[in-house]
Backbone bond lengths (Angstrom), bond angles and torsions (degrees), N, CA, C in turn:
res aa  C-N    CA-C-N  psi(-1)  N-CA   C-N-CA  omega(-1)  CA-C   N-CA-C  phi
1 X - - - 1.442 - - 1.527 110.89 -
2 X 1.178 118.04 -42.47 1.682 123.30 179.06 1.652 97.48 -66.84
3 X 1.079 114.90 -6.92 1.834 95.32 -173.23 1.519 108.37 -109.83
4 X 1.678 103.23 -4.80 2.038 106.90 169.32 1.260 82.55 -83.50
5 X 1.382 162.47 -31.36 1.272 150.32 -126.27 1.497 88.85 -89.22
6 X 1.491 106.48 -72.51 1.585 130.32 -155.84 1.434 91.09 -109.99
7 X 1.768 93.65 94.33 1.693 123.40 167.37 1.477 120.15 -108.41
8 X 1.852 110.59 51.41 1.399 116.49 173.68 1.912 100.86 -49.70
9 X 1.447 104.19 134.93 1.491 117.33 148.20 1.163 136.14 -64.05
10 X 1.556 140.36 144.55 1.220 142.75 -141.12 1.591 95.29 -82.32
11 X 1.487 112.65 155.74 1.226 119.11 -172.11 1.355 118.75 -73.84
12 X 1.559 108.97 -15.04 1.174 111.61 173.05 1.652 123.79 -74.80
13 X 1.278 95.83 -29.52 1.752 111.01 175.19 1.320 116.09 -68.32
14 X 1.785 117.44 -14.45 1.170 121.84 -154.56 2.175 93.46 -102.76
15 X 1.469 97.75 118.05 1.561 98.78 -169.06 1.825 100.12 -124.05
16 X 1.845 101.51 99.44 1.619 115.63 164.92 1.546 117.52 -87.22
17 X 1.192 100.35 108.43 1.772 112.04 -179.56 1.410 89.36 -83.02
18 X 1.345 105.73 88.23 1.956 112.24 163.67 1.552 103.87 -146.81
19 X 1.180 132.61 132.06 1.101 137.31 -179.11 1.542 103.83 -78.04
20 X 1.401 115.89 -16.50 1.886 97.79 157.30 1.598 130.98 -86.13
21 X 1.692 93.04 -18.42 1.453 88.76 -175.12 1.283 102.99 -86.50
22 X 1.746 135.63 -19.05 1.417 131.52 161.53 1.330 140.39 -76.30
23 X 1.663 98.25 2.83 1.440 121.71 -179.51 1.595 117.28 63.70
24 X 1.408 89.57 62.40 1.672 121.40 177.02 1.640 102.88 -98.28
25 X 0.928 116.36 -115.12 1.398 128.42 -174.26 1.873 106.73 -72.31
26 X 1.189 99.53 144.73 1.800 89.26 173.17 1.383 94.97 -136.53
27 X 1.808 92.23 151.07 1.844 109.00 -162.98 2.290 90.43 -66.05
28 X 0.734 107.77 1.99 1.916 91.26 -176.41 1.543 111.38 -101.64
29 X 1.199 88.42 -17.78 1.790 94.61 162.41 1.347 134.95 -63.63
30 X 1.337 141.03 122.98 1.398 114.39 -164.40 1.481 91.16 -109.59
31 X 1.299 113.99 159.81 1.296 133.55 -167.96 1.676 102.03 -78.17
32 X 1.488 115.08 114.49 1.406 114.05 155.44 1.723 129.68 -57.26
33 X 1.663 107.60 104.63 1.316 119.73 174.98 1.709 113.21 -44.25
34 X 1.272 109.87 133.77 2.113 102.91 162.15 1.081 98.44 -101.72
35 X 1.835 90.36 137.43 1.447 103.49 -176.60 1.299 119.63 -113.36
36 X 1.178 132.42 135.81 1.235 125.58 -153.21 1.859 95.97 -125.15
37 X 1.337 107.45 125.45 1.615 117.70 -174.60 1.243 106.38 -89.00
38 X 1.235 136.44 128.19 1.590 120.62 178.31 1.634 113.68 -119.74
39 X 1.282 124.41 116.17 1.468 133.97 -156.83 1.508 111.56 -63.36
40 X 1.229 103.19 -0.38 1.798 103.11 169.48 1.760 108.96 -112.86
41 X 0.876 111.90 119.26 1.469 116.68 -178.57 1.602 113.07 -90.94
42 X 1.071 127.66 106.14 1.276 131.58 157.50 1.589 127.69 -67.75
43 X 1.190 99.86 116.08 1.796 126.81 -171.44 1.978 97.78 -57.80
44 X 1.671 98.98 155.90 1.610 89.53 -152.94 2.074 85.35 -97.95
45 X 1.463 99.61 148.63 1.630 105.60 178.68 1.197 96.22 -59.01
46 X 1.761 90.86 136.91 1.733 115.39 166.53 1.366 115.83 -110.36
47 X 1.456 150.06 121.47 0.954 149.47 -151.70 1.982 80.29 -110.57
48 X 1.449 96.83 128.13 1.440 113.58 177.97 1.296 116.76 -133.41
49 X 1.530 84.45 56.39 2.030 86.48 177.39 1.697 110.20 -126.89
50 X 0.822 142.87 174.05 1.657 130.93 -126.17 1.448 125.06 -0.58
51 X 1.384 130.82 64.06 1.418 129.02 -178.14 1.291 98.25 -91.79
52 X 1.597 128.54 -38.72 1.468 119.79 174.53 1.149 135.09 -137.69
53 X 1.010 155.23 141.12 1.348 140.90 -158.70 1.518 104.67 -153.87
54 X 1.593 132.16 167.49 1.475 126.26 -143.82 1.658 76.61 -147.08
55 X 1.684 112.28 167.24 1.597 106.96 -163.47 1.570 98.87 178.49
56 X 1.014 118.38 176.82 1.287 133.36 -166.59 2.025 99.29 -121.59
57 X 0.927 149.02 111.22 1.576 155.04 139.32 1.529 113.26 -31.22
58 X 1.197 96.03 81.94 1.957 103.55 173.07 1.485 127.16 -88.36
59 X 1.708 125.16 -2.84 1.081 153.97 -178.67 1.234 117.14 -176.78
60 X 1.290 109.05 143.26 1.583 130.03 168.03 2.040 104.77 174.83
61 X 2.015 70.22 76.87 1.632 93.22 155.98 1.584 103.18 -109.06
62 X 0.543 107.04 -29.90 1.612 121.14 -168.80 1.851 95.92 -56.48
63 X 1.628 139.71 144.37 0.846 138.03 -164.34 1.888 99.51 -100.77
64 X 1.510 108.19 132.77 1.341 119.68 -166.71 1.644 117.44 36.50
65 X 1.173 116.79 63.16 1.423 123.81 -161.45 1.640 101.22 177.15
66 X 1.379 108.60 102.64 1.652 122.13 172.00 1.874 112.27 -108.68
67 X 1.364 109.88 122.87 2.005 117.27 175.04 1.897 83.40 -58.42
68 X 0.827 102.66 145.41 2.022 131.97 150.06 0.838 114.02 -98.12
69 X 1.437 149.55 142.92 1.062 150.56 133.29 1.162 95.56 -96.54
70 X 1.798 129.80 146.67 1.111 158.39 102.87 1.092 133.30 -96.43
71 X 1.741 96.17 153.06 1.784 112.09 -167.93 1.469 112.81 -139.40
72 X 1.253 103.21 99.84 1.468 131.79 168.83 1.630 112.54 -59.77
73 X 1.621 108.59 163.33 1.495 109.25 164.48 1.810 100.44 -118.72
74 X 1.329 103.89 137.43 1.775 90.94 173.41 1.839 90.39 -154.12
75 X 1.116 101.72 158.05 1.302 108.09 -175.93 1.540 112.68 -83.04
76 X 1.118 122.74 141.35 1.108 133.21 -178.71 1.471 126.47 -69.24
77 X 1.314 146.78 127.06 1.093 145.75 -127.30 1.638 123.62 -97.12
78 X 1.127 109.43 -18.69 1.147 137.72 167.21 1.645 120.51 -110.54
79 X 1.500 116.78 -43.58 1.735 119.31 -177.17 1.125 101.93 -111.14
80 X 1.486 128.34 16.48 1.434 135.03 155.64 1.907 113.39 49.84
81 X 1.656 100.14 15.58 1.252 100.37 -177.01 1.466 108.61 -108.59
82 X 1.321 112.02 148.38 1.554 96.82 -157.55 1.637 101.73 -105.95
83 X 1.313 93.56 156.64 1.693 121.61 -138.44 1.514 87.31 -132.42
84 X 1.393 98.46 149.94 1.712 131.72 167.78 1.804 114.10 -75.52
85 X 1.649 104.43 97.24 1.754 78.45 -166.05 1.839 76.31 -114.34
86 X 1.294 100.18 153.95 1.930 105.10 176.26 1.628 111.87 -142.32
87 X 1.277 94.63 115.36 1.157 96.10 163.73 1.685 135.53 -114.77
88 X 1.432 108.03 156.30 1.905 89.05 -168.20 2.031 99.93 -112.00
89 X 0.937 82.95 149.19 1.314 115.87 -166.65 1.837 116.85 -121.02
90 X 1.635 101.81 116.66 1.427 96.68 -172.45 1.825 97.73 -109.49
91 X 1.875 91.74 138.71 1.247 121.86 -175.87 1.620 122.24 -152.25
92 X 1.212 97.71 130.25 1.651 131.71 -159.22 1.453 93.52 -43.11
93 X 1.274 121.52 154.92 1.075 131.74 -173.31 1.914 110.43 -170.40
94 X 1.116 93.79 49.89 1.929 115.57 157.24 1.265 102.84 8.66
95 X 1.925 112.66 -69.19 1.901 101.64 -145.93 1.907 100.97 -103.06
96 X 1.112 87.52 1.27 1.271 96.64 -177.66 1.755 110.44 72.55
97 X 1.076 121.68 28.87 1.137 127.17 -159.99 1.796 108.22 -91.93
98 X 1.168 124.75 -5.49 1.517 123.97 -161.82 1.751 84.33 -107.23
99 X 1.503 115.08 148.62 1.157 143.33 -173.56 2.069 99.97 -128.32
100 X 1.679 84.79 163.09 2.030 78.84 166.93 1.447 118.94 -77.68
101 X 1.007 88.20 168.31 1.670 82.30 -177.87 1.540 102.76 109.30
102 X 1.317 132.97 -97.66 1.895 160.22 134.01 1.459 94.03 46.28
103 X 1.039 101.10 120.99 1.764 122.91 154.71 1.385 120.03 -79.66
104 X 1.043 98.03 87.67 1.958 103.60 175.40 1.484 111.06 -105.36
105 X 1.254 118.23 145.32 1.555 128.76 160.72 1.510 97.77 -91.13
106 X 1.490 92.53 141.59 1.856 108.62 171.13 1.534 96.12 -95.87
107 X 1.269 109.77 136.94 1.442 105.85 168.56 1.849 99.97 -112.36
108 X 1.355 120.01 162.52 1.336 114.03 -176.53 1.781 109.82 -80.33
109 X 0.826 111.66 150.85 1.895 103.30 169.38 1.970 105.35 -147.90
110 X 1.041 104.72 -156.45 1.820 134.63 165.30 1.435 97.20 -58.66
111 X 1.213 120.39 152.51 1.515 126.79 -179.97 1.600 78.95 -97.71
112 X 1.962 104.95 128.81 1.137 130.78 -175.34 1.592 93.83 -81.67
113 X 1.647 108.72 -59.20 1.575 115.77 -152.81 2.153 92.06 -126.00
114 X 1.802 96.37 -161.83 1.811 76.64 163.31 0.923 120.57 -101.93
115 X 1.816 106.14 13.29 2.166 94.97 165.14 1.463 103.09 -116.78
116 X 1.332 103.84 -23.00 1.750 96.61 -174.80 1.581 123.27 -89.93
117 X 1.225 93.42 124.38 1.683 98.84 174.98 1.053 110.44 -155.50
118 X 1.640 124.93 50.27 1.454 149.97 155.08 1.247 114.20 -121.34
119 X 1.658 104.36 143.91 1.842 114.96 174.37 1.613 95.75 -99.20
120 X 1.472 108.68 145.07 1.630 115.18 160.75 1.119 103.27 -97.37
121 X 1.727 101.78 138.21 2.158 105.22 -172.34 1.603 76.54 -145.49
122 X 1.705 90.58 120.91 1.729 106.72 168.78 1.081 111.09 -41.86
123 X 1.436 126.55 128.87 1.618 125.30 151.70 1.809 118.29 -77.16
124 X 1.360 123.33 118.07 1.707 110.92 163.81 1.297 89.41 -35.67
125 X 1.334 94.04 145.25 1.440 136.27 159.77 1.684 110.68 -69.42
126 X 1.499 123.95 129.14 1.383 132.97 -168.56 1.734 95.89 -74.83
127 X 1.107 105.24 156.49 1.557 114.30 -163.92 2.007 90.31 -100.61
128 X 0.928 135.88 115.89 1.544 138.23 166.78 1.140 120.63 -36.51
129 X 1.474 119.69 -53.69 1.247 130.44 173.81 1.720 107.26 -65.52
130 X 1.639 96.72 158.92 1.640 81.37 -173.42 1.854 82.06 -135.99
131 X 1.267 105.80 122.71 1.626 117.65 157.48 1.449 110.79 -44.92
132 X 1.494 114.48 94.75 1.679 115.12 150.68 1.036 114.97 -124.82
133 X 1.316 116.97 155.25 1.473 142.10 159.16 1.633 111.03 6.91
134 X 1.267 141.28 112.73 1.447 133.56 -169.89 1.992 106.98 -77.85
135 X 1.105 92.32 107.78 1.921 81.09 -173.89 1.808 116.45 -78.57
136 X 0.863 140.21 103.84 1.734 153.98 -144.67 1.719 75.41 -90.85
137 X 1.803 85.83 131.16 1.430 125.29 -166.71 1.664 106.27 -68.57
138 X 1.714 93.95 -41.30 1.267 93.49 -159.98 1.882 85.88 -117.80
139 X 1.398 114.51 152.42 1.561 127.11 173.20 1.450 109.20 -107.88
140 X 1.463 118.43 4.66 1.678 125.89 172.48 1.155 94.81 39.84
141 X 1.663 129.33 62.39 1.033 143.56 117.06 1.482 131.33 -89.05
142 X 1.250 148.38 133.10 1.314 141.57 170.50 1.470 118.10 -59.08
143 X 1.352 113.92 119.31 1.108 103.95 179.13 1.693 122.49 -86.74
144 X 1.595 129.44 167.89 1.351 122.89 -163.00 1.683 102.33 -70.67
145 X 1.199 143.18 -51.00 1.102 121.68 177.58 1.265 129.93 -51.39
146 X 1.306 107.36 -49.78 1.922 120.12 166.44 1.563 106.36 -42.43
147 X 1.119 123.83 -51.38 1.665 122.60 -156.13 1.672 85.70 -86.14
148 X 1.073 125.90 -35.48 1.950 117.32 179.91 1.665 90.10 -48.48
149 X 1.265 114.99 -65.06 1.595 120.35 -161.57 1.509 123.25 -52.34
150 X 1.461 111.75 -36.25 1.234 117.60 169.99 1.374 122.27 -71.37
């Protein structure tokens, strides 16, 4: 009686349009990507942020090797008021030519040593005097005492 109940059809009658159950595609196969070449090549991002920075020479006893100090402005983290933060920075210095005192720019390079991986490149020296506007002595107007006299 249980076998008039459950009258599955012969397996042959039984027709699955699936390309796995007919041995089409199989799940271990991985799907070949299309690749598409595109005749303009885009150059890879360069992040160009600390490449140089300008500083004050606080040491250079040290042989081909001068401390930097630099001094940034950044706001303060809590009183959001912005603050003097400095940090020193050691960078190669070949001729030995930088003294204390010396305005050098760090330029970025190759890690020389395991702290240095800045070049020192002389900065000109700032001129004291400052080019302004020439203010003319005289406005070749008469002035009130002069014009009483005449």
């Amino acid at each position: 009686m249980s076998a008039s109940l459950l009258q599955l059809p012969p397996l042959q009658s039984l027709k699955i349009r699936s390309n796995f159950f007919n041995g089409g595609a199989s799940l271990l196969k991985k799907p070949t990507p299309t690749i598409s070449i595109s005749t303009t090549a885009t150059p890879p991002l360069q992040i160009k942020a600390m490449r140089t920075m300008q500083g004050k020479v606080v040491c250079s006893t040290n042989d081909k090797t001068v401390a930097v100090e630099v001094v940034r402005l950044a706001p303060h983290p809590k009183y959001k008021r912005r603050v003097r933060i400095k940090k020193k920075f050691q960078a190669h210095d070949p001729e030995n030519q930088f003294k204390v005192g010396d305005v050098v720019q760090l330029e970025k390079s190759r890690p020389i040593s395991k702290t240095k991986s800045f070049l020192a490149i002389a900065v000109p020296p700032r001129s004291s005097v400052r080019t302004s506007h020439a203010v003319p002595t005289e406005l070749g107007l008469p002035l009130e005492g002069a014009a009483a006299t005449e």
